[in-house]
C-alpha positions as CSV (number, residue, x, y, z in Angstrom):
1,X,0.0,0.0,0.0
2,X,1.2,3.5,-0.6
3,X,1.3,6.2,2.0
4,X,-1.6,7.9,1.1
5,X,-3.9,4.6,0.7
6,X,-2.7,3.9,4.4
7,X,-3.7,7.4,5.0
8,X,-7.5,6.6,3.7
9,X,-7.9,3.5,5.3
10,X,-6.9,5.0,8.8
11,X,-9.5,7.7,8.3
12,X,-12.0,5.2,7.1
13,X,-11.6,3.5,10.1
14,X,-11.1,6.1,12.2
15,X,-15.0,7.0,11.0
16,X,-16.3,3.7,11.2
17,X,-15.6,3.4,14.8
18,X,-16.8,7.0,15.6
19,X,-20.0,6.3,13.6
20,X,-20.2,2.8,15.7
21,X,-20.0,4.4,18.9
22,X,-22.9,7.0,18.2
23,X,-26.5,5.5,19.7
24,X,-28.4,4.9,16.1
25,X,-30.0,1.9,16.6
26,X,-27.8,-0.6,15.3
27,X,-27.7,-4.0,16.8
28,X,-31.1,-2.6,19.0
29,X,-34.1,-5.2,19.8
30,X,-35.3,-4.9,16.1
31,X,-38.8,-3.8,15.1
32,X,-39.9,-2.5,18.5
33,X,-37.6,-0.5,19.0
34,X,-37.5,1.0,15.8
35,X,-41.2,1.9,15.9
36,X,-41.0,3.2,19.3
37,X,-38.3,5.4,18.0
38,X,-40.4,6.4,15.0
39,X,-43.0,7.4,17.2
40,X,-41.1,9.4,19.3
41,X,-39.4,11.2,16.3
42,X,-42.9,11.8,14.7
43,X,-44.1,13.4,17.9
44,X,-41.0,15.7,18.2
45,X,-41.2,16.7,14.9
46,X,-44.8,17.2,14.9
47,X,-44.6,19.7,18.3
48,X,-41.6,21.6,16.9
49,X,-42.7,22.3,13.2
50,X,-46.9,21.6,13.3
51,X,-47.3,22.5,9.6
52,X,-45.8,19.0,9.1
53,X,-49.0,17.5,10.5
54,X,-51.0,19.0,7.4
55,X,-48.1,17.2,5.4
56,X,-48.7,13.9,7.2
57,X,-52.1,14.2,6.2
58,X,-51.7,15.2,2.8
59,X,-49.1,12.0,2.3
60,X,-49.4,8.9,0.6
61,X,-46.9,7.6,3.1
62,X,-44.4,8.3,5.1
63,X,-40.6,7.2,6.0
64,X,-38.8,8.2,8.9
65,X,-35.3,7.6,10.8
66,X,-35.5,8.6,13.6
67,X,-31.3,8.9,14.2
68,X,-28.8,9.5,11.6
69,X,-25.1,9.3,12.6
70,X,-22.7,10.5,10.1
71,X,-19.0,11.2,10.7
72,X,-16.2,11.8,8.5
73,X,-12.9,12.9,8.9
74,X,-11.9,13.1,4.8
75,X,-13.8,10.1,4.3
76,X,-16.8,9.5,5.8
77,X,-19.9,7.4,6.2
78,X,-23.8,7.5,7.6
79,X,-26.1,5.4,8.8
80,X,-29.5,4.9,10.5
81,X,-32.5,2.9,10.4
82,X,-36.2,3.4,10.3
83,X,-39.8,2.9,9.1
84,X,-41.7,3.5,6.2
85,X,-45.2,4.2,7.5
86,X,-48.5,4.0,5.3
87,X,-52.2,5.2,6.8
88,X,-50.2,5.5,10.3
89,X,-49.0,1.8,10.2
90,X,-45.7,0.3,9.7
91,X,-45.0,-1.1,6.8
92,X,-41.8,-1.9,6.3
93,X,-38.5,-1.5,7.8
94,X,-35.4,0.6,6.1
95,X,-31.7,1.5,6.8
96,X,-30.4,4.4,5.3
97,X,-26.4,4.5,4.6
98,X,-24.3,7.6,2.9
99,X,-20.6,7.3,2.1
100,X,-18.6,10.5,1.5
101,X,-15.2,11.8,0.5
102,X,-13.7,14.9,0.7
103,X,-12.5,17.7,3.0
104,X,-14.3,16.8,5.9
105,X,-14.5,16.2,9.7
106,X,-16.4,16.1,12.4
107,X,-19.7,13.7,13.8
108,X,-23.5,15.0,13.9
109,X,-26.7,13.0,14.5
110,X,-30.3,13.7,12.9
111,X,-33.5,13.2,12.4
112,X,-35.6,13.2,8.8
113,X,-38.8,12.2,7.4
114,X,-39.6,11.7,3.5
115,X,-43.0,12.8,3.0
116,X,-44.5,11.0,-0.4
117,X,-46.8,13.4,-1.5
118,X,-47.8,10.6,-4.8
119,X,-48.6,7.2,-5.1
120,X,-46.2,6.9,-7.7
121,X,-43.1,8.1,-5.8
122,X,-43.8,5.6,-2.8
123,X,-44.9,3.2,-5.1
124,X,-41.0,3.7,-6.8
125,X,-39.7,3.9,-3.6
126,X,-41.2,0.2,-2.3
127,X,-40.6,-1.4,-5.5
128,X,-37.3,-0.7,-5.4
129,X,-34.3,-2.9,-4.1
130,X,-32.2,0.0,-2.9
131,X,-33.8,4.0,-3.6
132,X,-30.9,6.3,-3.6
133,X,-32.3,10.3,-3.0
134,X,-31.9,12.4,-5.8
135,X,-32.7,15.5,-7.3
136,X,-36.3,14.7,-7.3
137,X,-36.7,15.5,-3.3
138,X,-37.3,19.0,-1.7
139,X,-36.0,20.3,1.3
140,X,-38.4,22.0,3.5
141,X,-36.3,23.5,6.4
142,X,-37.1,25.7,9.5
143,X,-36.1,29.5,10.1
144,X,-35.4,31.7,12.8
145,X,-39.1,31.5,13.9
146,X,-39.0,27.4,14.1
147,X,-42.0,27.4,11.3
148,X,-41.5,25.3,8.3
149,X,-40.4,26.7,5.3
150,X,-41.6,25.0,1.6
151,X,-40.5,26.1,-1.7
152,X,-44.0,27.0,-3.9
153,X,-42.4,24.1,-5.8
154,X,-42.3,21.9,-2.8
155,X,-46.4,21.6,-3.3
156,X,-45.9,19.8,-6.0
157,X,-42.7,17.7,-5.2
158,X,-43.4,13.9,-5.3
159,X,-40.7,14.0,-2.1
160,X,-40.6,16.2,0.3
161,X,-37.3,15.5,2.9
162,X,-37.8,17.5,6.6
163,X,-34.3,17.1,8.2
164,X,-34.4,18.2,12.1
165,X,-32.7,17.4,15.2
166,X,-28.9,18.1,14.5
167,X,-26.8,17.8,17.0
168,X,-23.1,17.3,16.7
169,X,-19.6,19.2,15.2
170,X,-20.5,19.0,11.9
171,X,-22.3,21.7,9.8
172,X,-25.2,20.5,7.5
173,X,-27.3,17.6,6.6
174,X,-28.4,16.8,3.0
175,X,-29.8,13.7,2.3
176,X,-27.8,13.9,-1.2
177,X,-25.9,10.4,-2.5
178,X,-27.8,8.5,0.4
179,X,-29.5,5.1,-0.6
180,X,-32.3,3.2,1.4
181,X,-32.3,-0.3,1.5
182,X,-35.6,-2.3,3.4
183,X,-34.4,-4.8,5.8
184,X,-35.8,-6.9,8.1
185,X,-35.0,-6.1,11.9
């Protein structure tokens, strides 16, 4: 191995045990668990930033992880795992995992919730063997006041991505490159 290749795979490492050590579920008591996290994530989010109860209600379905740990430190990695909930039921099961390279450091956990505003998109989404995010999400996001924010074109968005909760050393959260996978817990 060269230099720098040592130099990657000590920072790849270095990652992977710094995203390990973060409390995201992994290894928890499977399905349970996970929905007793959703829960509490949809009842967090839904006391911080009500206007997404009207997009609850307007959705066709709904997937959310509850925590997403991502760390990096020039290469870099996330992870979480969640439900995908339809008429207020579980459904299904996901993880979500992100690899990264670049100038980077730091560790941050969050919170996010696709909202499928279409049949069609969570119909793509479920048919799918692993749905990477893509340009075809919006980003709502909160301001200064804590009230959700849309784009006029996030009405019509097939996806609609809420990303809340940050905490951590690490600036920003985009769901960009970030493929979802449906397991079985």
């Amino acid at each position: 191995m060269t230099h720098m290749t040592r130099r990657r795979l000590g920072a790849a490492l270095l990652a992977t045990g710094a995203l390990a050590a973060c409390g995201n579920g992994v290894g928890s008591d499977g399905a349970p668990k996970i929905d007793a996290r959703v829960d509490q994530t949809l009842s967090q989010m839904y006391a911080r930033y009500p206007n997404t109860v009207d997009l609850a209600q307007k959705s066709t379905g709904m997937l959310v992880m509850p925590v997403v740990t991502e760390a990096g430190l020039g290469l870099g990695g996330a992870y979480g795992r969640g439900a995908l909930r339809v008429g207020g039921a579980t459904v299904d099961y996901y993880s979500v995992a992100k690899a990264s390279g670049g100038l980077q450091i730091g560790a941050q956990q969050y919170s996010h919730v696709l909202f499928f505003m279409t049949n069609d998109a969570l119909m793509n989404f479920r048919r799918s063997p692993g749905w990477a995010a893509s340009a075809d999400i919006e980003y709502a996001f909160d301001n200064v006041g804590q009230t959700l924010q849309a784009e006029t074109t996030t009405v019509t968005a097939p996806v609609i991505a809420v990303i809340f909760g940050q905490s951590g050393i690490r600036a920003g959260a985009t769901l960009e490159g970030v493929k979802y996978t449906r397991i079985i817990p």
